[in-house]
N, C-alpha and C positions, 0 to 999 in steps of 0.2 A: 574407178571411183565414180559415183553419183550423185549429184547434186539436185535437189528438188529447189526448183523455182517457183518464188512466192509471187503472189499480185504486186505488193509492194518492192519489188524490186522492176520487174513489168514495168510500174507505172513511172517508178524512179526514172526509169531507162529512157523512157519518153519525156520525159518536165527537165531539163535541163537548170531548171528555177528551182526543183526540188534538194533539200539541205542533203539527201543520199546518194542524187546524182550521180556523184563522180567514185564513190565508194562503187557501188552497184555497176559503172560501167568499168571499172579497171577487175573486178571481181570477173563479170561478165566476157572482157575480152580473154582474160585469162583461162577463162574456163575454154575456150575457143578455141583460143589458140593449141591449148594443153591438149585438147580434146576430150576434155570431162565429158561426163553423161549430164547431158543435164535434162533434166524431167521435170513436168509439171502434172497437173490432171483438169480431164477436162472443167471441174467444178472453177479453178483457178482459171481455166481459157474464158471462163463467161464472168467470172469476175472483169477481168482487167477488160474484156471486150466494153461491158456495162460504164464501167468508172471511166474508160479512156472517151468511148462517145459521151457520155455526160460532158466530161469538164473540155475538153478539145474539137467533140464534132468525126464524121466517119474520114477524115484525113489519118487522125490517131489510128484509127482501127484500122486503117487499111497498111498503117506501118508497122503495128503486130503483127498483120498477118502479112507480111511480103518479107519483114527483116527478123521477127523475133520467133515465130510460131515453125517457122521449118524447119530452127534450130533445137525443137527442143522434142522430148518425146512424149507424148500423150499420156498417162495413164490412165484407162477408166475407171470410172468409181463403180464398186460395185455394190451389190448389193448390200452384203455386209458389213463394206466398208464406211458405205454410207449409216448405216445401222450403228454401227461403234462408235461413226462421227457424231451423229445428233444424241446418244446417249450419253457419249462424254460432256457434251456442249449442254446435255442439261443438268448433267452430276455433276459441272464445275460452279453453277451458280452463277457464273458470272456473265456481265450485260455485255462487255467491252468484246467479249470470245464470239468468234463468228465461227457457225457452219462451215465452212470451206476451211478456216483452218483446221479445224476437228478433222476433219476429214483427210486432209494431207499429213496431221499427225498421225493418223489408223494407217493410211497408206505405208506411209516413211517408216513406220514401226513393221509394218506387213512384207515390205518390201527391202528392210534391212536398211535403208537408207539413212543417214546420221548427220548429213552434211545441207545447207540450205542458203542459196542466197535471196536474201530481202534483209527488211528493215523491221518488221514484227516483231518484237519484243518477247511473243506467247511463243514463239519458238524455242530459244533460250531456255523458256522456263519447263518447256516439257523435256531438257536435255539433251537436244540437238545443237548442232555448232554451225556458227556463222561460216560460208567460206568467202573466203576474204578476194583467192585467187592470189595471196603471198605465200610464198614455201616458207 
């Protein structure tokens, strides 16, 4: 099994203040432990790098990259996938939908992948399942 890992769970993992917190680190450990795949893409590595120096400073970024980024696998975006991403993201209309999710949906769809942890809402809604890391 493969798990694609969103910004919002990233950033969860870091804000111990944040209300997903502890959902997102018990999902997390369990993914670890279990030995899920867990995956992200690099569009998602330059999200969370952005968001986590913004609001914490390069202490955050340097504990993505030492605890969180070796754990996971990279996927590149490619060309195309980038191309399905921003034509979905302008055929949905909506303001709230960002680029980089579009693009880990075309991935997750490209790549068979079904399962996701974060806290994004827009995932759910394009028919993917939250993993929780409970059986």
């Amino acid at each position: 099994m493969t798990v694609l890992v969103d910004t919002s769970a990233l950033i969860a993992l870091l804000d111990e203040d944040d209300p997903g917190h502890a959902a997102c680190r018990q999902a997390w450990r369990s993914a670890v432990t279990e030995a899920i795949g867990l995956l992200t893409t690099d569009y998602v590595i330059v999200e969370a790098v952005s968001v986590a120096q913004r609001l914490w400073g390069l202490d955050a970024v340097k504990t993505l990259v030492d605890e969180f980024f070796p754990l996971l696998h990279i996927e590149w975006v490619t060309p195309d996938d980038h191309t399905v991403g921003l034509t979905s993201l302008l055929l949905s209309g909506r303001g709230r939908l960002s680029l980089v999710d579009c693009v880990s949906f075309a991935i997750m769809r490209r790549l068979r992948v079904t399962e996701y942890l974060g806290l994004d809402p827009h995932f759910a809604e394009q028919g993917f399942t939250a993993y929780t890391g409970q059986s």
